[in-house]
C-alpha positions in Angstrom: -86.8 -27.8 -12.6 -85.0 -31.3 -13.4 -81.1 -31.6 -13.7 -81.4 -31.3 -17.6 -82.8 -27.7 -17.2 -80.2 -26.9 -14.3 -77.3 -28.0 -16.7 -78.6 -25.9 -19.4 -79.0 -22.6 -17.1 -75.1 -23.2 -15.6 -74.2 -23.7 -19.3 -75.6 -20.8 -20.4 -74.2 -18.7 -17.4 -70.9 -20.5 -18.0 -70.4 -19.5 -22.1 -71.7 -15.7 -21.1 -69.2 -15.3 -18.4 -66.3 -16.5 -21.3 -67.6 -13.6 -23.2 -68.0 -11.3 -20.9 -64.4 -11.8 -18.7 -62.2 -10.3 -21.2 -64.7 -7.1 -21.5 -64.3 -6.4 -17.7 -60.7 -7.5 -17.6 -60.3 -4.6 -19.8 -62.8 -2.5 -18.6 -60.3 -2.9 -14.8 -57.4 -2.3 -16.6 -58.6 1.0 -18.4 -59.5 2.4 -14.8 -56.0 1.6 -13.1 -54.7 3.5 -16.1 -57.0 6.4 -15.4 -55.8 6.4 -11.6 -52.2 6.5 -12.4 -52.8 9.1 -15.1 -54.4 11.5 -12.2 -52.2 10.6 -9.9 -49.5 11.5 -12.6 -50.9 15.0 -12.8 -51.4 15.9 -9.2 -47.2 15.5 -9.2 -45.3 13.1 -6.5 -47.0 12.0 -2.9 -46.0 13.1 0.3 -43.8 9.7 0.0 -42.0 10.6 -2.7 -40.8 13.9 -1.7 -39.6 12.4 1.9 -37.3 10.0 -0.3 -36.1 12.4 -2.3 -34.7 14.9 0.1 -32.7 12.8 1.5 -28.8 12.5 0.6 -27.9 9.6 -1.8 -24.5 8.7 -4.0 -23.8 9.2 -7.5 -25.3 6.8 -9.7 -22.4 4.6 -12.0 -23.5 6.3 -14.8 -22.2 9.1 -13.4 -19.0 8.4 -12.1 -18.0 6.8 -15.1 -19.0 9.6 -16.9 -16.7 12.1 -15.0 -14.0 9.5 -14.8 -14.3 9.8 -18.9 -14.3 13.6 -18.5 -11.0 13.7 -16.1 -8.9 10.8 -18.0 -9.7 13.5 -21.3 -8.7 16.2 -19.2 -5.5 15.2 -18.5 -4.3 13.1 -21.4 -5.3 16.6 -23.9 
């Protein structure tokens, strides 16, 4: 095998691998989509329920919204 044939192998490994990348990018993408999907329908982790029992404050969304409801309170 002499350099000429090596350069044509690596350049026809080189031009299938442009082709095939974007296949298998996809191909990785579609199964992290499946795993979050399942994990979707088993419901929240262990994690998640730990964070969510735990006391937090009123977003601002709602305390401006009950500011808005006592400031129409008391002006009606």
């Amino acid at each position: 095998m002499n350099a000429h044939d090596a350069l044509d192998t690596l350049a026809v490994l080189g031009v299938f691998l442009l082709m095939a990348l974007p296949s298998l990018i996809g191909h990785a993408h579609d199964r992290r989509i499946d795993r979050q999907l399942r994990e979707a329908e088993h419901g929240p982790g262990p994690q998640d329920q730990n964070s969510s029992s735990k006391e937090t404050e009123p977003s601002t969304a709602t305390w401006y919204a009950d500011g808005r409801r006592s400031k129409k309170l008391v002006s009606s």
